[in-house]
C-alpha positions in Angstrom: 17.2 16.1 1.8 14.4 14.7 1.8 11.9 13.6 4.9 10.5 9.9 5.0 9.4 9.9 8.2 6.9 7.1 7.9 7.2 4.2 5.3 5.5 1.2 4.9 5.3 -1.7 2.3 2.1 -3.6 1.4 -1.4 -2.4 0.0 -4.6 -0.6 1.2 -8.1 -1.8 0.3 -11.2 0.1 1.0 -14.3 -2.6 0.7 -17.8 -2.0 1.3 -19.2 -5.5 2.6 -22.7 -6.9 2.7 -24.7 -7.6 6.1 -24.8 -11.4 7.6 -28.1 -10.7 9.4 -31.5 -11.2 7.1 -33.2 -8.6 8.9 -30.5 -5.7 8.5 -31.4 -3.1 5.3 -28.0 -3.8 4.7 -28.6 -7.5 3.8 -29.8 -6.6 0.0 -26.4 -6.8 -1.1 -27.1 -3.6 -3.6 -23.7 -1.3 -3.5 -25.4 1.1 -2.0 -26.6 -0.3 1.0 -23.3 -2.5 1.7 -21.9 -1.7 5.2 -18.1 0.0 5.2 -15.9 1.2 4.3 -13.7 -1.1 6.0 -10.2 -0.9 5.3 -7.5 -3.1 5.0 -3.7 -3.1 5.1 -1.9 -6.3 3.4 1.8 -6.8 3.6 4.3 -9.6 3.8 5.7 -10.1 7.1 9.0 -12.9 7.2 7.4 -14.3 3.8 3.5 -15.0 5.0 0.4 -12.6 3.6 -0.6 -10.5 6.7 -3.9 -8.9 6.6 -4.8 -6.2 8.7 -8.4 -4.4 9.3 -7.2 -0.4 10.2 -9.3 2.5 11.0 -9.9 5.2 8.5 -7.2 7.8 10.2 -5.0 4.4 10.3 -5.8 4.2 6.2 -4.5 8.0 6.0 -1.5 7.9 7.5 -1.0 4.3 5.8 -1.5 5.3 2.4 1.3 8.2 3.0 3.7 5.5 4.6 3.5 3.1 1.2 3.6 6.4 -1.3 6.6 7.2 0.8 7.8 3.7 0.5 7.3 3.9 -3.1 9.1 6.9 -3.9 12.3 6.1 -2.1 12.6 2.6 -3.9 12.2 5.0 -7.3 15.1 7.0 -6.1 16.8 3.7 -5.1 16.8 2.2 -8.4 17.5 5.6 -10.3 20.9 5.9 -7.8 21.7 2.2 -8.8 21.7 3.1 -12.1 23.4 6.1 -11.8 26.2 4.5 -9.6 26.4 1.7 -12.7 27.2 4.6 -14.9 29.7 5.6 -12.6 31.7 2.4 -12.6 30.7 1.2 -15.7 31.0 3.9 -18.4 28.4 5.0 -20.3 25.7 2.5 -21.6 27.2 -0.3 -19.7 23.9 -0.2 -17.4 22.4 -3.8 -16.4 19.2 -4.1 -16.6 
């Protein structure tokens, strides 16, 4: 079988952001002078948008968790409609 160690639901961003302070070369606003990347891991938690600022090892090892995540819900649904065949006969699959 498989191993799924880690899994996660939600999304990772990876945002470059502009500097606050006027002084800061960073303050121009041009891409490549934007501070970052910062990274950020949203998810749904008991129905509310959580947002979540994680360190680029944190990132890593989140972006594995949701591709995990992914890929068993893909095997869920092709089991579902394999057990549908099953009881169901052939092209009796709902949708």
């Amino acid at each position: 079988m498989f191993s799924y160690c880690e899994r996660a639901q939600g999304t990772l961003y990876s945002r470059k952001k502009p500097c606050g302070r006027p002084n800061c070369r960073r303050a121009s606003g041009k891409p490549e002078d934007l501070h970052g990347p910062y990274y950020e891991w949203n998810r749904r938690v008991d129905g509310r948008l959580v947002h979540r600022i994680v360190s680029e090892t944190q990132a890593e090892e989140l972006a594995k968790a949701i591709a995990n995540r992914r890929e068993i819900e893909a095997l869920l649904k092709d089991w579902e409609g394999i057990t549908a065949e099953t009881v169901l006969g052939p092209g009796k699959r709902k949708p």
